[in-house]
TITI-702323 format. One record per residue (C-alpha): x, y, z; residue number from 1; residue in one letter. Coordinates in Angstrom, 1 decimal. Example, Ala and Ser with C-alpha at 12.3 -4.5 7.8 and 13.67 -1.06 7.14 Angstrom:
! residues 2
east|north|up|i|aa
12.3|-4.5|7.8|1|A
13.7|-1.1|7.1|2|S
This chain:
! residues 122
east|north|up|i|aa
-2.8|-3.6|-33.0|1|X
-1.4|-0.5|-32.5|2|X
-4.0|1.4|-29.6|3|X
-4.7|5.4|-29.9|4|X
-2.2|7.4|-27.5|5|X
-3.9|8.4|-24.4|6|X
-3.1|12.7|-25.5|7|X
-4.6|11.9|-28.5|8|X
-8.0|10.8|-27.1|9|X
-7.9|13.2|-24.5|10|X
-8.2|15.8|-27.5|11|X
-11.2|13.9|-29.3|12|X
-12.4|13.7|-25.9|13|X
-12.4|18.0|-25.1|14|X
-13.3|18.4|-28.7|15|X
-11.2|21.9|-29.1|16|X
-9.8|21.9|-32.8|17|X
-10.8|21.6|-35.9|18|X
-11.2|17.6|-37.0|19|X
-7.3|16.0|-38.5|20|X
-6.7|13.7|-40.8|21|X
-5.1|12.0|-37.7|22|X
-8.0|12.6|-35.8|23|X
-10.0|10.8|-38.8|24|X
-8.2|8.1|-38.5|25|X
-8.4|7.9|-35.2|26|X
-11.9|7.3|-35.2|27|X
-11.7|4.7|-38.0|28|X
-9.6|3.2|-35.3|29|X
-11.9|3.4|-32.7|30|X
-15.0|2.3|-34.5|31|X
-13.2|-1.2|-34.6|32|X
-11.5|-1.0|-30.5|33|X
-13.9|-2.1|-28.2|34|X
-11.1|-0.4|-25.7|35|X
-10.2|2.5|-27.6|36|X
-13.9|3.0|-27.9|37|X
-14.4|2.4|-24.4|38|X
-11.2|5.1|-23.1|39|X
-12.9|8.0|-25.1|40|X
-16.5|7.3|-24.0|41|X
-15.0|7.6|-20.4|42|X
-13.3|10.4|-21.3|43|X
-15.8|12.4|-23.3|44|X
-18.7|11.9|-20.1|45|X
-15.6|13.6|-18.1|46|X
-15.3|16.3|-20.2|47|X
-19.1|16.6|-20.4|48|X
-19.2|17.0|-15.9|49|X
-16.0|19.1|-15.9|50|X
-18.0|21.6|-18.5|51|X
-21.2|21.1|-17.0|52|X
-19.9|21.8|-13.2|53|X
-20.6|25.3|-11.3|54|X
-19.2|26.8|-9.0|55|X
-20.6|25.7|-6.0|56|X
-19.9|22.0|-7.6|57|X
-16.5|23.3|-6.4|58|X
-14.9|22.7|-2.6|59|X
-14.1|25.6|-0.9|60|X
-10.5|27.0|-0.8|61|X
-7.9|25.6|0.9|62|X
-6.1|26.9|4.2|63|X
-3.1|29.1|3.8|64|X
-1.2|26.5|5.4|65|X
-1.6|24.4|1.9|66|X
-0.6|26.8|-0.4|67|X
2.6|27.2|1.7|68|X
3.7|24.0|1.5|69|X
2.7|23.7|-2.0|70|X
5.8|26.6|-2.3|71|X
8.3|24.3|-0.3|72|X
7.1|21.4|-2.4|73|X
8.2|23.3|-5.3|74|X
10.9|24.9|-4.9|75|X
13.0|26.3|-1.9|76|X
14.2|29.3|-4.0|77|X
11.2|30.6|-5.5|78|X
8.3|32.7|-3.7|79|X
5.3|30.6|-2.7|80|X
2.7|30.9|-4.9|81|X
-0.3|33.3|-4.2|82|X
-3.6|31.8|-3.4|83|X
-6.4|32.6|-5.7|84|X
-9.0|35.3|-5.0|85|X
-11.8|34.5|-2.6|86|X
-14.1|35.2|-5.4|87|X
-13.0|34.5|-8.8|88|X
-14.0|36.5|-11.9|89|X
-16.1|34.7|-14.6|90|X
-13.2|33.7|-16.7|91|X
-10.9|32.7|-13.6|92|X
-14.0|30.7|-12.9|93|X
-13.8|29.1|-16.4|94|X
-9.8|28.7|-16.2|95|X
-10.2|26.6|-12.8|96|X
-12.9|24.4|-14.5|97|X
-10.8|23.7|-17.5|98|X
-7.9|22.9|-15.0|99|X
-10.2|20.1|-13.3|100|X
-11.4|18.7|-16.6|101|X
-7.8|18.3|-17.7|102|X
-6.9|17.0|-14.4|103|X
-9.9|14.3|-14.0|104|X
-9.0|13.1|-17.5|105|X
-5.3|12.6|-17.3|106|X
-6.1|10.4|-14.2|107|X
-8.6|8.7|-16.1|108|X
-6.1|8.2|-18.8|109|X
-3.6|7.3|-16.1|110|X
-5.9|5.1|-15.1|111|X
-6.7|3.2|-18.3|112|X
-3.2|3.0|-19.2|113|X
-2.4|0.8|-15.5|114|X
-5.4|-1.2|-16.2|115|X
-4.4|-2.1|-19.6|116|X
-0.5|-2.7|-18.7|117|X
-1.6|-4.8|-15.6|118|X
-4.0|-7.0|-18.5|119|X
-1.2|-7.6|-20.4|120|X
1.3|-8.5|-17.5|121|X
-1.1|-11.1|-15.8|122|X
């Protein structure tokens, strides 16, 4: 059985576009994968604390001393990134928000993926 791609859930997941024919059957998919079924659930309650999160949900900023060797991390050549304003606009606010859903999902999805390979392997 060929399993929906881990982007592809991520996407029924956020819920951002207009429905597919891909996406339709997608979900004709799922309603017969117990883990395909399971992998968006996860997903979709991510999504739903990412979007439901405020501000103060969020740590504080990080020392200077991070963002610098974020820079040499990166790349010698380049100019170290600048740290973002002490106190963000509403859509900067939005943007950073977005940025954790995304990231809590691909690890999620990361996740899954390991879980599933290491299944198979044992």
């Amino acid at each position: 059985m060929v399993h929906i791609e881990p982007a592809h859930l991520v996407e029924l997941a956020l819920r951002n576009t207009p429905p597919t024919d891909d996406d339709a059957a997608a979900l004709r998919h799922i309603e017969r994968c117990d883990r395909c079924r399971d992998e968006l659930r996860m997903m979709t309650r991510v999504v739903t604390a990412a979007r439901s999160a405020e501000l103060v949900d969020l740590p504080s900023a990080p020392p200077e001393r991070v963002w610098q060797r974020i820079a040499q991390g990166l790349s010698r050549e380049s100019a170290p990134p600048r740290p973002p304003p002490r106190t963000p606009g509403r859509s900067a606010k939005r943007k950073l928000l977005a940025g954790l859903a995304l990231a809590v999902v691909a690890l999620a999805v990361a996740g899954g993926v390991a879980r599933h390979t290491l299944k198979r392997n044992v």
